[in-house]
BADRENMI-582038 format. One record per residue: residue number from 1; z, y, x of N, C-alpha, C in turn. Coordinates in steps of 0.001 Angstrom, whole numbers, plus 500000, padded with zeros to 6 digits. Atoms other than C-alpha are relative to their C-alpha. Layout:
! BADRENMI-582038
 num     nZ     nY     nX    caZ    caY    caX     cZ     cY     cX
 NUM      Z      Y      X      Z      Y      X      Z      Y      X
...
END
This chain:
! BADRENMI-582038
 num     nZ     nY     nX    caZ    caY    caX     cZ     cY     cX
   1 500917 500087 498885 859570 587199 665502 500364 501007 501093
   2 499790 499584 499291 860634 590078 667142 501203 500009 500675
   3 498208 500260 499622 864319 589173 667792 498943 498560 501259
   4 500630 501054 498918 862332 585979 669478 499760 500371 501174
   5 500464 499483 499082 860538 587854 671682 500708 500966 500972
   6 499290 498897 498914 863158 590366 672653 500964 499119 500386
   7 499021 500918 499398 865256 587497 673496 499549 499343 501161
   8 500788 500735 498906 862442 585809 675514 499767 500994 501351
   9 500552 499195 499140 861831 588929 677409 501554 500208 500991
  10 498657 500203 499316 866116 589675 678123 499604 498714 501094
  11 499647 500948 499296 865973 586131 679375 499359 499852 501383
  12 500641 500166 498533 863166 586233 681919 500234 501055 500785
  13 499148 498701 498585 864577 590039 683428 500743 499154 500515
  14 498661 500611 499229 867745 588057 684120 499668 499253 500812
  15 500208 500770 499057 866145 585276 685515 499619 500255 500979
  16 500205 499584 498468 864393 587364 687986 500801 500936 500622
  17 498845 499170 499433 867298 589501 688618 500660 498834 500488
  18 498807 501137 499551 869427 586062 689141 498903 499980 501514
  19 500864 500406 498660 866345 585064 691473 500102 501132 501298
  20 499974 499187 498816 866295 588401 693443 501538 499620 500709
  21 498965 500426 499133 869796 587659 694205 500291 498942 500743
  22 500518 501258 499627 869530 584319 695126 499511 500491 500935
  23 500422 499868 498822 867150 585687 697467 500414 501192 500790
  24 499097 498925 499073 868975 588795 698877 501089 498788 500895
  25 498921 500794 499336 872089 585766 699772 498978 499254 501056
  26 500765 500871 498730 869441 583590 701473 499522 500820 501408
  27 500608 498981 498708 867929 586933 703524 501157 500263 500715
  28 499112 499829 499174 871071 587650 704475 501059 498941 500903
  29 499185 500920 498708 872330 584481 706103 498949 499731 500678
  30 500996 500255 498608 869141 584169 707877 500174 500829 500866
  31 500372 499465 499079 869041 587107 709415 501299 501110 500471
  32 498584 499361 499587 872571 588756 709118 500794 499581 500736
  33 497958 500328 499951 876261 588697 710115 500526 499327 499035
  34 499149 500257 501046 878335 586799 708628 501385 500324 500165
  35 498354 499076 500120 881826 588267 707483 500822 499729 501027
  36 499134 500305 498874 883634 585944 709808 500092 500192 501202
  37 500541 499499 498845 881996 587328 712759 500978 501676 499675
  38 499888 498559 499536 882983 591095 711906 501146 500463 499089
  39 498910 499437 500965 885522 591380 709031 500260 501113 498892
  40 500690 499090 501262 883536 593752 706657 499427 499160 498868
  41 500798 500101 501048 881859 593458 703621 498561 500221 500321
  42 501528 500608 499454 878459 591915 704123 498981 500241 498737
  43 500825 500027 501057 875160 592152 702372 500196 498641 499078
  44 499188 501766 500486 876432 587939 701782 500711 500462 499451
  45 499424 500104 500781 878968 588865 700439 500199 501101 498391
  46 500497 499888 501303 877652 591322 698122 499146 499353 499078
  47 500692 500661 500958 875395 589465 696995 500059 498646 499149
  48 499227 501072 500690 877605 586510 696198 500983 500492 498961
  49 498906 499525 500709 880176 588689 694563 498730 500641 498436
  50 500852 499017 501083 876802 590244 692328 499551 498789 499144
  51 500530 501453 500802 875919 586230 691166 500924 500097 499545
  52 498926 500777 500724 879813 585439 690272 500314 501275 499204
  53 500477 498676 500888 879586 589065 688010 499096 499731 499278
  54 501399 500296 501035 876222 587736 686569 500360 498763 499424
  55 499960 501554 500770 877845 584519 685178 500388 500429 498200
  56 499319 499997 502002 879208 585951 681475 498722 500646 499642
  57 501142 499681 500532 875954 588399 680922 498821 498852 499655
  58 501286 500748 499603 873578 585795 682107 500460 498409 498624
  59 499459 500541 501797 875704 583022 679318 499803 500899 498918
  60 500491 499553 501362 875452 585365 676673 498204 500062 499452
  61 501620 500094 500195 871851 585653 677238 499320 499026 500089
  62 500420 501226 499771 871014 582175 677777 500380 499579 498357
  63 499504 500216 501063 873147 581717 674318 499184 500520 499007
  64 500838 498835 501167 871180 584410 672236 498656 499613 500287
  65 502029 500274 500496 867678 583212 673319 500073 497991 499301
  66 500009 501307 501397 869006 579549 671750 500028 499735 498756
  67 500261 499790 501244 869935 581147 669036 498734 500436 499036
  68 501495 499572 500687 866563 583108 668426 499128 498926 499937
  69 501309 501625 499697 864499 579866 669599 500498 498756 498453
  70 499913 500494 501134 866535 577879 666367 500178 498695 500842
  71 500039 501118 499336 867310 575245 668780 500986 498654 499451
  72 498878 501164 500549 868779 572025 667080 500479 498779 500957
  73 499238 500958 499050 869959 568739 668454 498937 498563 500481
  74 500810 501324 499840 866815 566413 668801 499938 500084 501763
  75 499569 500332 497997 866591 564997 673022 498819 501257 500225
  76 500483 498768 499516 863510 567769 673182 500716 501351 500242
  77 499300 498859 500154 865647 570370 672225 501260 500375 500789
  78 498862 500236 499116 868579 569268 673910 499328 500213 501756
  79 500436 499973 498866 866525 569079 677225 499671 501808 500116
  80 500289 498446 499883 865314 573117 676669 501193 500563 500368
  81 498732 499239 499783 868862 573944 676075 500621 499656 501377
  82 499451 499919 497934 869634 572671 679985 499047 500735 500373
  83 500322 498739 498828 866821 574729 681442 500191 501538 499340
  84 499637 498848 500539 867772 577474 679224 501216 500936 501076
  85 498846 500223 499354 871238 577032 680710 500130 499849 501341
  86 499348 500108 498895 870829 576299 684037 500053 501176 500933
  87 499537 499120 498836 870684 579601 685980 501019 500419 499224
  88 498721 500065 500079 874156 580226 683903 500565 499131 501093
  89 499266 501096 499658 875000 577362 685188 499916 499955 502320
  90 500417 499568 498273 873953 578458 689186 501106 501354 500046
  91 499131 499176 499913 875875 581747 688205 501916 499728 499959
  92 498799 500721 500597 878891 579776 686933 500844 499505 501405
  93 499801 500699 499494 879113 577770 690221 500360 501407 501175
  94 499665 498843 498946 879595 581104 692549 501375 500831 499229
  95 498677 499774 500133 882292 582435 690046 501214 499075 499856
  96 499020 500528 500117 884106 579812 690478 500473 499575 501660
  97 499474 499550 498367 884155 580289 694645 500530 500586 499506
  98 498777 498930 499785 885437 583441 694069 500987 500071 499169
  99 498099 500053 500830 888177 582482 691559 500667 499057 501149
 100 499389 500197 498808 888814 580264 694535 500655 500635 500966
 101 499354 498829 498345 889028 582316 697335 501011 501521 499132
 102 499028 499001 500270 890954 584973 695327 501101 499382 499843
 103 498677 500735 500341 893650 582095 694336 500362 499869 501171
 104 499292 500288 499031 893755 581231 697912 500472 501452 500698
 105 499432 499021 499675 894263 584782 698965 501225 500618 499476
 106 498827 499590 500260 896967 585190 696488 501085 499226 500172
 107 498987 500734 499590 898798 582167 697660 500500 500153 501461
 108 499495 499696 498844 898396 583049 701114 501354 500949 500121
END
C-alpha cells in the first residue's frame, strides 16, 4: 500500500512539474523573443530543452506507478496504461526535436 501511494504521489509531482513547463514554453512565446530574432538562449528554449530532459525520468515514473497499480492486460487496464503514459509520451515528442536539431547541426 505504501509503495502504491508513493508511486501515486511521484507521479502527480511530475505531472505538475511537466505541466509547469508546458506552461513556462507557452508564456514564453506569447510574450517573449524568440531565438531567431536575437540568437541567445531563450526562456523557449529553456524550457523546451527542460521537457526533452524530462522524457527518461518522467518514463521511469510512469513505468513504476504501473507496476505498483498491478496493471494487467484487460481494454480497462490497457486504456489507464495510455493516460498513465501520455505526458511521457508529450515529453518523448520534444526529445525527439532536439535529437533533430542537434543531427541537423552536426550535419551542417
Amino acid at each position: 500500500m505504501k509503495k502504491k501511494k508513493a508511486a501515486i504521489t511521484v507521479y502527480i509531482v511530475a505531472v505538475i512539474c511537466l505541466l509547469g513547463l508546458i506552461g513556462l514554453l507557452v508564456y514564453s512565446r506569447v510574450s517573449g523573443r524568440s531565438s531567431e530574432e536575437t540568437m541567445n538562449f531563450t526562456l523557449e528554449d529553456a524550457a523546451t530543452l527542460a521537457l526533452a530532459v524530462f522524457t527518461i525520468p518522467m518514463w521511469i515514473i510512469s513505468l513504476l506507478l504501473m507496476k505498483a497499480l498491478r496493471l494487467r492486460g484487460t481494454l480497462h487496464e490497457r486504456q489507464n496504461k495510455l493516460l498513465i503514459s501520455l505526458p511521457a509520451v508529450v515529453c518523448t515528442g520534444f526529445f525527439i526535436f532536439y535529437v533533430i536539431v542537434l543531427i541537423m547541426m552536426a550535419v551542417r
